[in-house]
PQR file of N, CA, C, O and H, with PARSE charges and radii, in Angstrom:
ATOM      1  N   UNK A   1      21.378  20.273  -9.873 -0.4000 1.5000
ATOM      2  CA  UNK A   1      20.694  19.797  -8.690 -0.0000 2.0000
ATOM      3  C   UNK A   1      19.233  19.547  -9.033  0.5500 1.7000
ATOM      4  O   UNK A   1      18.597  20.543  -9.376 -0.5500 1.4000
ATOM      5  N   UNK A   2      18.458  18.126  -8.989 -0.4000 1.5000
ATOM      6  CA  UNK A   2      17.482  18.340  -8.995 -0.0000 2.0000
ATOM      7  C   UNK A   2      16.477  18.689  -8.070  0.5500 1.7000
ATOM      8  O   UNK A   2      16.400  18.109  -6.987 -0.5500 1.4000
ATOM      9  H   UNK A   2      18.975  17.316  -8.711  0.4000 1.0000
ATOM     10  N   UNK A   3      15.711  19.575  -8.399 -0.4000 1.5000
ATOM     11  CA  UNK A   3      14.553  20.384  -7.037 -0.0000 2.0000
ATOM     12  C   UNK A   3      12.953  19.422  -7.277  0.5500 1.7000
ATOM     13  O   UNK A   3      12.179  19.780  -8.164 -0.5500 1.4000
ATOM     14  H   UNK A   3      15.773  20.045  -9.279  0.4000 1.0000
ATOM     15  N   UNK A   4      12.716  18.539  -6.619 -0.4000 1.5000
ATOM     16  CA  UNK A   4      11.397  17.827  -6.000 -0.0000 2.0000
ATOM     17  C   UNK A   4      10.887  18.356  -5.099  0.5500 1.7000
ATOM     18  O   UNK A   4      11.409  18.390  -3.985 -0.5500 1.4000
ATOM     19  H   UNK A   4      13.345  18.248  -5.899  0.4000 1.0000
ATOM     20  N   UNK A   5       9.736  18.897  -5.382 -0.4000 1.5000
ATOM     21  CA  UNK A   5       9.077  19.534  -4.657 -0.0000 2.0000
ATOM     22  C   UNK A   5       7.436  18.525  -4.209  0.5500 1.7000
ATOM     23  O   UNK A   5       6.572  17.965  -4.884 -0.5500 1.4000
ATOM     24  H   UNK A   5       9.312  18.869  -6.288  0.4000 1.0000
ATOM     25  N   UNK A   6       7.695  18.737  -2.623 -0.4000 1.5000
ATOM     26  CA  UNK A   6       6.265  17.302  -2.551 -0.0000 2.0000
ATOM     27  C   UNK A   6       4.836  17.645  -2.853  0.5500 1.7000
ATOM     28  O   UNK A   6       4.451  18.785  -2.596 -0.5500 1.4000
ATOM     29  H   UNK A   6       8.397  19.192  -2.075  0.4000 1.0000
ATOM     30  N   UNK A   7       4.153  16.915  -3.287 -0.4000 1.5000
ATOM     31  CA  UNK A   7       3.341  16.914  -3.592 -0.0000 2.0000
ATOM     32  C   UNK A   7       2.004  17.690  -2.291  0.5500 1.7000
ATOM     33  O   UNK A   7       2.063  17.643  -1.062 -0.5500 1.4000
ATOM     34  H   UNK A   7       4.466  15.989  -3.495  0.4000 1.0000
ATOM     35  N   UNK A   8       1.040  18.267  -3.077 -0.4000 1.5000
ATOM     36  CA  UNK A   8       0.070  18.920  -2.470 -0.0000 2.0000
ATOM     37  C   UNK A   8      -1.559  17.657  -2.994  0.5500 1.7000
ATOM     38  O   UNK A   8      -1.997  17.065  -3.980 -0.5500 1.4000
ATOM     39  H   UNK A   8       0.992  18.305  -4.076  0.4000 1.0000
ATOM     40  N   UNK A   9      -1.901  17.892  -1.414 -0.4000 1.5000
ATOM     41  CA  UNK A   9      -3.374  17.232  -1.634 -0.0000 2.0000
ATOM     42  C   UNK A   9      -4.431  18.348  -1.082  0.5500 1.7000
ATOM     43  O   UNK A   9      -4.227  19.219  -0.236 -0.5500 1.4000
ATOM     44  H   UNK A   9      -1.545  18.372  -0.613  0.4000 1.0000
ATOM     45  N   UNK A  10      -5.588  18.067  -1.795 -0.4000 1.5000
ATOM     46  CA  UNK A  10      -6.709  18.677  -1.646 -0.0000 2.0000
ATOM     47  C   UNK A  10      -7.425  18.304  -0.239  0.5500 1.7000
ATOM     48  O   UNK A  10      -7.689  17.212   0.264 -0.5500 1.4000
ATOM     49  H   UNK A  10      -5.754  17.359  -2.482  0.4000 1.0000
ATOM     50  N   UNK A  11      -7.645  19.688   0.218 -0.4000 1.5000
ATOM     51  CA  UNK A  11      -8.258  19.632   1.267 -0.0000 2.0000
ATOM     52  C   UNK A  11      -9.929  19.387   1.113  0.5500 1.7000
ATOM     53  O   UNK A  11     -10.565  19.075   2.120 -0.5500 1.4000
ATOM     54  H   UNK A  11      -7.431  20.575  -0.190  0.4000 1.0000
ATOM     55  N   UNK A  12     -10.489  19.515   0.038 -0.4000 1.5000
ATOM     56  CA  UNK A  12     -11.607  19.833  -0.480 -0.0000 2.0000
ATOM     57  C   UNK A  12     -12.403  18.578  -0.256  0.5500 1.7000
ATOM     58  O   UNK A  12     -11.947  17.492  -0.612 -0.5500 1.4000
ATOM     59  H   UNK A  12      -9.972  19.768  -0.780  0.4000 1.0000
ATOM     60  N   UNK A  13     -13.799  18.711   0.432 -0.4000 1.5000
ATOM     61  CA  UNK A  13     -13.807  16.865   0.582 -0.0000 2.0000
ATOM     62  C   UNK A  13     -14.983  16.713  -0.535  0.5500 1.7000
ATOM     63  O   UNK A  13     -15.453  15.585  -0.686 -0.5500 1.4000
ATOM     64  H   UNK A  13     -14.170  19.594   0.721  0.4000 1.0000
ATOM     65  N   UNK A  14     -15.504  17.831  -1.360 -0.4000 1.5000
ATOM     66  CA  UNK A  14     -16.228  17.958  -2.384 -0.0000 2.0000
ATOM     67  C   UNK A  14     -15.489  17.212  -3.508  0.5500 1.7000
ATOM     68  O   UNK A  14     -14.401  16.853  -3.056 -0.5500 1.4000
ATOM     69  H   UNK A  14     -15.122  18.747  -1.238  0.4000 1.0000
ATOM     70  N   UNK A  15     -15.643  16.822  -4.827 -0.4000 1.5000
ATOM     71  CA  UNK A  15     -15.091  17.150  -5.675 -0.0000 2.0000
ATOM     72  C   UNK A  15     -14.623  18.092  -6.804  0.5500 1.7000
ATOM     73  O   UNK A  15     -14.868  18.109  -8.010 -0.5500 1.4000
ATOM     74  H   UNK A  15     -16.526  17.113  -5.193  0.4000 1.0000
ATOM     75  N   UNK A  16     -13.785  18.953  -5.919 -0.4000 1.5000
ATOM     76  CA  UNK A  16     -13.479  19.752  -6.856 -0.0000 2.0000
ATOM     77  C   UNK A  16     -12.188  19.935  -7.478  0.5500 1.7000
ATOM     78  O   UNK A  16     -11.285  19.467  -6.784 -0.5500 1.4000
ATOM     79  H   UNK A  16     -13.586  18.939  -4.939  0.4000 1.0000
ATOM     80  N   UNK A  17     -11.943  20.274  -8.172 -0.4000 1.5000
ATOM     81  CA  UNK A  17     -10.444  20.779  -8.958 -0.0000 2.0000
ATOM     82  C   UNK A  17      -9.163  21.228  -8.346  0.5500 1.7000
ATOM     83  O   UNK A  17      -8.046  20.966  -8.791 -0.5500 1.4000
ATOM     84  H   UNK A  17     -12.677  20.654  -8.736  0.4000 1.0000
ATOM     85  N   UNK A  18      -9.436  21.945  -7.263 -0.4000 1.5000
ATOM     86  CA  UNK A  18      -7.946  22.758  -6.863 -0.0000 2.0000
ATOM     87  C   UNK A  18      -8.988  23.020  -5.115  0.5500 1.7000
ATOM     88  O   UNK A  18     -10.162  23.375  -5.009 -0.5500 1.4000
ATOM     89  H   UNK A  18     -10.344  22.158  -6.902  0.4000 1.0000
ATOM     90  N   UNK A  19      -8.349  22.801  -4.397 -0.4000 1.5000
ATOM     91  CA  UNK A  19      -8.072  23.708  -2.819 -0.0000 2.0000
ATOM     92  C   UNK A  19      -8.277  24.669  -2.590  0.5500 1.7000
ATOM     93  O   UNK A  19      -7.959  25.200  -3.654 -0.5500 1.4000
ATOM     94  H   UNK A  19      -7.396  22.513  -4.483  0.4000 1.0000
ATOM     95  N   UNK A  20      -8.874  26.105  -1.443 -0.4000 1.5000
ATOM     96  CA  UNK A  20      -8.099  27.246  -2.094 -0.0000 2.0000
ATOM     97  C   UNK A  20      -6.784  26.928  -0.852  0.5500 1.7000
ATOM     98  O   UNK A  20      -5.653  26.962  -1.337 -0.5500 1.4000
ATOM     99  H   UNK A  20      -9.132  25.674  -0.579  0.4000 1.0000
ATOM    100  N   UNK A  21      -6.820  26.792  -0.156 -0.4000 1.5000
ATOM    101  CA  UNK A  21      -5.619  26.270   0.932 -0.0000 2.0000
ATOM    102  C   UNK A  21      -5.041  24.970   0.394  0.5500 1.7000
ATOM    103  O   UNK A  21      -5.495  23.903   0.806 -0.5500 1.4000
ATOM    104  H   UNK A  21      -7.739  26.765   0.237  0.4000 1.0000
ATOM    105  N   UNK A  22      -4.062  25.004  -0.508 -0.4000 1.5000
ATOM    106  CA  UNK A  22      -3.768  23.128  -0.270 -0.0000 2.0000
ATOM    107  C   UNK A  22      -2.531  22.588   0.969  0.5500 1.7000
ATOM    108  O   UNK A  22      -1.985  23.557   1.496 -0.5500 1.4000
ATOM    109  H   UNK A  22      -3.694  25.872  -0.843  0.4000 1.0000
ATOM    110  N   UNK A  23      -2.261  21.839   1.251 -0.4000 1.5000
ATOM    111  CA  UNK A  23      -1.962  20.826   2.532 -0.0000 2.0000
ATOM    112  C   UNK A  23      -0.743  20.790   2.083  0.5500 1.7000
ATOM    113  O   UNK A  23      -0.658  21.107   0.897 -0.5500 1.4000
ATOM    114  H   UNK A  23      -2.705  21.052   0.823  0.4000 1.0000
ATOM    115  N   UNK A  24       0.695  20.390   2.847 -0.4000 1.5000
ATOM    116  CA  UNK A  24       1.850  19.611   2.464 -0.0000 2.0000
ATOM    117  C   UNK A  24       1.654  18.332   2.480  0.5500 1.7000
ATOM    118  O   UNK A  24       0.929  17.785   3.311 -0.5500 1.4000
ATOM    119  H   UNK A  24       0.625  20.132   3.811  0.4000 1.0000
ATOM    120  N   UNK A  25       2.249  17.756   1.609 -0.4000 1.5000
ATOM    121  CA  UNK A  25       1.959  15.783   1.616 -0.0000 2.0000
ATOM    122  C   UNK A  25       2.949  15.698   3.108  0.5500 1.7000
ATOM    123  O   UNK A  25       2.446  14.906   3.906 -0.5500 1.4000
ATOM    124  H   UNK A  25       2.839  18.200   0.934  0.4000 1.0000
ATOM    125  N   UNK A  26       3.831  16.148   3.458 -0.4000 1.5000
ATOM    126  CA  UNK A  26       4.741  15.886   4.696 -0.0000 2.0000
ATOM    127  C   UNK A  26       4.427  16.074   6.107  0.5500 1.7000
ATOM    128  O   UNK A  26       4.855  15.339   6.997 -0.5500 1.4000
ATOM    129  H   UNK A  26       4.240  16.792   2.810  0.4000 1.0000
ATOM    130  N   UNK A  27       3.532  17.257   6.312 -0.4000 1.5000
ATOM    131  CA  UNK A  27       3.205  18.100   7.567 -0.0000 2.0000
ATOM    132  C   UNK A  27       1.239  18.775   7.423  0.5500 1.7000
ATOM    133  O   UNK A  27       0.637  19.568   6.700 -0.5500 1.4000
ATOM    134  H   UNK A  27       3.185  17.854   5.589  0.4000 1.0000
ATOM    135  N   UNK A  28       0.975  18.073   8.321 -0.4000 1.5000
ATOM    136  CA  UNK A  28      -0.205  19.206   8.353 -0.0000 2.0000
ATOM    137  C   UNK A  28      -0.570  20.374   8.211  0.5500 1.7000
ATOM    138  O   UNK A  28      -1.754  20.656   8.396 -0.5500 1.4000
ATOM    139  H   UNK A  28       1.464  17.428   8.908  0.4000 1.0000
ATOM    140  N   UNK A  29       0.446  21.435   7.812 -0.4000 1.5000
ATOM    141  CA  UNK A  29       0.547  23.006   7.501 -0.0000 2.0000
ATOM    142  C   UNK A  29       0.244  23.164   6.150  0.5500 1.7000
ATOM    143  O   UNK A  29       0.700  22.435   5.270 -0.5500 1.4000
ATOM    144  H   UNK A  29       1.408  21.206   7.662  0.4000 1.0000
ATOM    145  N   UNK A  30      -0.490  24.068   5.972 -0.4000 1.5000
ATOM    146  CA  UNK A  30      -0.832  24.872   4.157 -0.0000 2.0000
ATOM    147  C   UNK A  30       0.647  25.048   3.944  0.5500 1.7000
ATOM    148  O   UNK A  30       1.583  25.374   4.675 -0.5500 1.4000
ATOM    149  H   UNK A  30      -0.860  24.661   6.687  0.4000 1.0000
ATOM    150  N   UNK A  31       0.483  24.617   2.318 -0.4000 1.5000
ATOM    151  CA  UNK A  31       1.764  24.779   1.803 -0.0000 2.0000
ATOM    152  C   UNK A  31       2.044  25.927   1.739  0.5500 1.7000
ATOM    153  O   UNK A  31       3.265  26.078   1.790 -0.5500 1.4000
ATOM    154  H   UNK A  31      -0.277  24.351   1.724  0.4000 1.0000
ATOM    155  N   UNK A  32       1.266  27.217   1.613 -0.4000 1.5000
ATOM    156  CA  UNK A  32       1.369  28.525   1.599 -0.0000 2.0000
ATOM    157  C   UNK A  32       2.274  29.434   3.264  0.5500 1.7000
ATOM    158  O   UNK A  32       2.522  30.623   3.465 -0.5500 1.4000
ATOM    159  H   UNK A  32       0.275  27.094   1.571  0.4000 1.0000
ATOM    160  N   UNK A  33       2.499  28.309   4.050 -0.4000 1.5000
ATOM    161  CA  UNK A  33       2.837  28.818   4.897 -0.0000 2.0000
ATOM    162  C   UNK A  33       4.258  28.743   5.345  0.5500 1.7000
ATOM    163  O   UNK A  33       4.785  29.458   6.198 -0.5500 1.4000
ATOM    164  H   UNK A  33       2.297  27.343   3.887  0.4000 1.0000
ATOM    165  N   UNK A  34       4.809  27.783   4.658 -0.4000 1.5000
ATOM    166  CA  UNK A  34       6.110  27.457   4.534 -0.0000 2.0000
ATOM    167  C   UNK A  34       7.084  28.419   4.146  0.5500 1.7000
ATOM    168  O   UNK A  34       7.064  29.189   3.186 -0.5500 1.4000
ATOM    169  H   UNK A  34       4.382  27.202   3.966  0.4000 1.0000
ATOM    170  N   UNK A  35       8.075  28.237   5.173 -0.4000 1.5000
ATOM    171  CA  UNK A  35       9.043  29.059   4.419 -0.0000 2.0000
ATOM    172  C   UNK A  35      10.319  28.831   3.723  0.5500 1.7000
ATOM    173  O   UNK A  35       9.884  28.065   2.862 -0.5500 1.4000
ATOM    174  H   UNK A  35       8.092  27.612   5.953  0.4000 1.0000
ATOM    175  N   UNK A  36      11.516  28.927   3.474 -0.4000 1.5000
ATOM    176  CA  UNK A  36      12.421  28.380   2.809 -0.0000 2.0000
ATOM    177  C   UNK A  36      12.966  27.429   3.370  0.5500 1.7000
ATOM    178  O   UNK A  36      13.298  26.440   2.716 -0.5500 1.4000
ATOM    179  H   UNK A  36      11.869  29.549   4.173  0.4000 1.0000
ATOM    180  N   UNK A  37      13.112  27.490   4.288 -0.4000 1.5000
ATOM    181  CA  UNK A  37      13.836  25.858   5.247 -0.0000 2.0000
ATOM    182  C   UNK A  37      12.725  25.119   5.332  0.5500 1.7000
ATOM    183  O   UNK A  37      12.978  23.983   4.932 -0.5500 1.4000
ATOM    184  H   UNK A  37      12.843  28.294   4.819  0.4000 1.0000
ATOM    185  N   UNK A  38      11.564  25.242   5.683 -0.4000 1.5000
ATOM    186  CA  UNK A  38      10.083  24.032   5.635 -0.0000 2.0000
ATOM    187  C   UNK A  38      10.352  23.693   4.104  0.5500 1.7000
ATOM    188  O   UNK A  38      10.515  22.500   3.848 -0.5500 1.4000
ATOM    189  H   UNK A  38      11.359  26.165   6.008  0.4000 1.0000
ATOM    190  N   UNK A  39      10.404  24.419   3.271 -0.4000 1.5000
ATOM    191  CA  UNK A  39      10.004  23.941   2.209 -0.0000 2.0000
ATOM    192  C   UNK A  39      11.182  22.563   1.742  0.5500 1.7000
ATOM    193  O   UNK A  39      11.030  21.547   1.064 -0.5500 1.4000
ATOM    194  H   UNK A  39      10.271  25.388   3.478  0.4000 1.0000
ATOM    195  N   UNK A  40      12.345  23.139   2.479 -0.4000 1.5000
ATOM    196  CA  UNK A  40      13.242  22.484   1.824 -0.0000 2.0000
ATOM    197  C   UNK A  40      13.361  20.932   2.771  0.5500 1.7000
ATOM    198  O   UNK A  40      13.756  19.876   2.277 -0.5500 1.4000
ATOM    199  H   UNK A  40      12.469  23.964   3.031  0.4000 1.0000
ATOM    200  N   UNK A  41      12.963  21.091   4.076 -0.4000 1.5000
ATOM    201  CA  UNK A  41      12.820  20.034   4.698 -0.0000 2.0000
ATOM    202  C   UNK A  41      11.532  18.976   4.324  0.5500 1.7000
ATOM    203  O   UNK A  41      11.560  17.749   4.222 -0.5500 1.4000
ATOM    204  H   UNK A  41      12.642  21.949   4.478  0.4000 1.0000
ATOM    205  N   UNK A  42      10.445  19.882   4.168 -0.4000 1.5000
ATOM    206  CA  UNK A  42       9.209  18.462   3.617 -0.0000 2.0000
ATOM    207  C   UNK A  42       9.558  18.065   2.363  0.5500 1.7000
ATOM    208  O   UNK A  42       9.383  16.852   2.248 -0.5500 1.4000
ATOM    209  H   UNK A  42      10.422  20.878   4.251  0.4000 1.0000
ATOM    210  N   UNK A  43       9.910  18.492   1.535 -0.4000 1.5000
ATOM    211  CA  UNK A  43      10.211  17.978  -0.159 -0.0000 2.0000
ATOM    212  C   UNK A  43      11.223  17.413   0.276  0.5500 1.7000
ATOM    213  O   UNK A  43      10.927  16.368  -0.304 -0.5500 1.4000
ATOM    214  H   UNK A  43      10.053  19.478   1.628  0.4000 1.0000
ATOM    215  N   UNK A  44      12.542  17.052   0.984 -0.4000 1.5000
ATOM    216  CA  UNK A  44      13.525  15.787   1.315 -0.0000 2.0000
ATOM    217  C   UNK A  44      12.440  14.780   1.821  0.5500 1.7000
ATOM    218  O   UNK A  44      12.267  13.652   1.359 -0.5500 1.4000
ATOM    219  H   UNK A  44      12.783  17.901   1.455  0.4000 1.0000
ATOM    220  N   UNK A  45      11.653  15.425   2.958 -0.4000 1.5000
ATOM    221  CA  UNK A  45      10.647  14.660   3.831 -0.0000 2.0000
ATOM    222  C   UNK A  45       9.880  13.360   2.458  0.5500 1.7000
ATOM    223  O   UNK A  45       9.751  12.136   2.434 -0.5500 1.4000
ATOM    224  H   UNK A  45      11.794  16.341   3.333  0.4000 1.0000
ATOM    225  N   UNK A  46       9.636  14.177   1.767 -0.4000 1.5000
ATOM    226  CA  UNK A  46       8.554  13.546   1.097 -0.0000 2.0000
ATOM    227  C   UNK A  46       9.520  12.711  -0.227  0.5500 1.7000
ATOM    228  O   UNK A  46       9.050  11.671  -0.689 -0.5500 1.4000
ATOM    229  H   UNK A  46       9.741  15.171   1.786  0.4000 1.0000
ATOM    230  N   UNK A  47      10.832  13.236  -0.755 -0.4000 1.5000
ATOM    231  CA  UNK A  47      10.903  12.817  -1.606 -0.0000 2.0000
ATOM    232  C   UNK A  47      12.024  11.293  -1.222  0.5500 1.7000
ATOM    233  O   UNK A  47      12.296  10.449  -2.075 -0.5500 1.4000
ATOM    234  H   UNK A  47      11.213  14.081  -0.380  0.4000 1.0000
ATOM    235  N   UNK A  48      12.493  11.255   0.139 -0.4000 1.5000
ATOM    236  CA  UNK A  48      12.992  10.551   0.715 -0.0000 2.0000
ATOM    237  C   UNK A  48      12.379   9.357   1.340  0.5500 1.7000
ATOM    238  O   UNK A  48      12.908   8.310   1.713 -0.5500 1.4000
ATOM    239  H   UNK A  48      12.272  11.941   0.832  0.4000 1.0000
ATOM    240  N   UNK A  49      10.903   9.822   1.377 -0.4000 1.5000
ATOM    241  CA  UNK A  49      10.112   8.666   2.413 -0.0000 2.0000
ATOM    242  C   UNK A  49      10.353   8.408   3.420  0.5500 1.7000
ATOM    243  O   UNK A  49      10.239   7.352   4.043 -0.5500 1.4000
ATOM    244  H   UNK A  49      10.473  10.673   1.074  0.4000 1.0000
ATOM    245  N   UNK A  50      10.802   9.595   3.742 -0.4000 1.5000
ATOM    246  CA  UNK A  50      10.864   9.136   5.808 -0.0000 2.0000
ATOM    247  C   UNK A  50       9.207  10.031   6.262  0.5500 1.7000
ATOM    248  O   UNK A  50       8.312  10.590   5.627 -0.5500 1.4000
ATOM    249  H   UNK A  50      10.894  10.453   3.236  0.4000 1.0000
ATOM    250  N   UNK A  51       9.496   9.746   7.673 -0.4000 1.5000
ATOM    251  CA  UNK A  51       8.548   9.586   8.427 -0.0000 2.0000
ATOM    252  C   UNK A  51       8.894  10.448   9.112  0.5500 1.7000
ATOM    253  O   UNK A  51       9.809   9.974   9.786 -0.5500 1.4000
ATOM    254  H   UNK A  51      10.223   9.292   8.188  0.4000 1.0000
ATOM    255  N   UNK A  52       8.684  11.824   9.478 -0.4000 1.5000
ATOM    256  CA  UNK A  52       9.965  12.450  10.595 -0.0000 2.0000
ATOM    257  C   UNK A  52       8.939  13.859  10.985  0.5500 1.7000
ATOM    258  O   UNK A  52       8.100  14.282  10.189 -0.5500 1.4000
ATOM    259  H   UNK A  52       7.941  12.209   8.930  0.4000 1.0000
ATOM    260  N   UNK A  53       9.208  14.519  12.458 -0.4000 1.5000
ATOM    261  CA  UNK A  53       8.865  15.748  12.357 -0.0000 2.0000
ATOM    262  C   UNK A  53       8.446  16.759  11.910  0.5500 1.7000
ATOM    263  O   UNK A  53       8.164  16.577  10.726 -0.5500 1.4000
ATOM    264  H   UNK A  53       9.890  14.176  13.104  0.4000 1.0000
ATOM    265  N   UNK A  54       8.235  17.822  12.248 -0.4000 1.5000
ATOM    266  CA  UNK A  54       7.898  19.046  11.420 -0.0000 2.0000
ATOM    267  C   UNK A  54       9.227  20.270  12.027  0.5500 1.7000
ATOM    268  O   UNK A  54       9.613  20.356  13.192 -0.5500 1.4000
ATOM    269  H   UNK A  54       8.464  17.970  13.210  0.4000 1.0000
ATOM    270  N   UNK A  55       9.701  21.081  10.880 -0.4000 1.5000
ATOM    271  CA  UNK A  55      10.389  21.939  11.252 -0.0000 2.0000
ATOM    272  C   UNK A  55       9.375  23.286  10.872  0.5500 1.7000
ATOM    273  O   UNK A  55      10.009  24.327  10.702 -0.5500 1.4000
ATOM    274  H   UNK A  55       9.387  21.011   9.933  0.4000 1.0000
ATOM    275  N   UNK A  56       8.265  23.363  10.758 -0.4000 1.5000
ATOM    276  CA  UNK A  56       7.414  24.121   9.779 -0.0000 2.0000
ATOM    277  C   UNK A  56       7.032  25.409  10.862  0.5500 1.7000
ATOM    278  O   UNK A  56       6.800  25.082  12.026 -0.5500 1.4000
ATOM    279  H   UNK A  56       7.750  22.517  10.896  0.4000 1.0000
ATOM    280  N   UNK A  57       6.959  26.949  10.473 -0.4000 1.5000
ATOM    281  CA  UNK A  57       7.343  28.072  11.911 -0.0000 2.0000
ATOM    282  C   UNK A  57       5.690  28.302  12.071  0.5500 1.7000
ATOM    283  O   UNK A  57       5.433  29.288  12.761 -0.5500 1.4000
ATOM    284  H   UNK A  57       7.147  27.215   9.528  0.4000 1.0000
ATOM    285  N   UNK A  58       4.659  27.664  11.624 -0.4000 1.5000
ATOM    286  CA  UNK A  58       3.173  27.653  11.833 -0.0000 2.0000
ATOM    287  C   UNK A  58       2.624  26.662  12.892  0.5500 1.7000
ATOM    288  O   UNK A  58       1.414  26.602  13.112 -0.5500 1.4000
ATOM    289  H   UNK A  58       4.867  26.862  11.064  0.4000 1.0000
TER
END
């Protein structure tokens, strides 16, 4: 099975290197907040290219 996991963007509007919070590319929630079903729904979200909801418990 391959596991795609979506991509994270920087919240940082500096230029810096790393986030300390980074974002889901799918949902407005820190990726840190996700739990096993978010996770598994934005990475389809994202690796599918739809456009769709949030199932995310934040």
């Amino acid at each position: 099975m391959n596991q795609v996991m979506p991509t994270i963007e920087s919240t940082d509007a500096a230029g810096t290197t790393a986030a300390e919070n980074p974002r889901c590319a799918a949902c407005p929630h820190p990726w840190a907040t996700h739990d096993r079903i978010a996770m598994r729904f934005c990475t389809a979200t994202t690796s599918g290219g739809h456009h769709r909801g949030c199932v995310c418990g934040s």
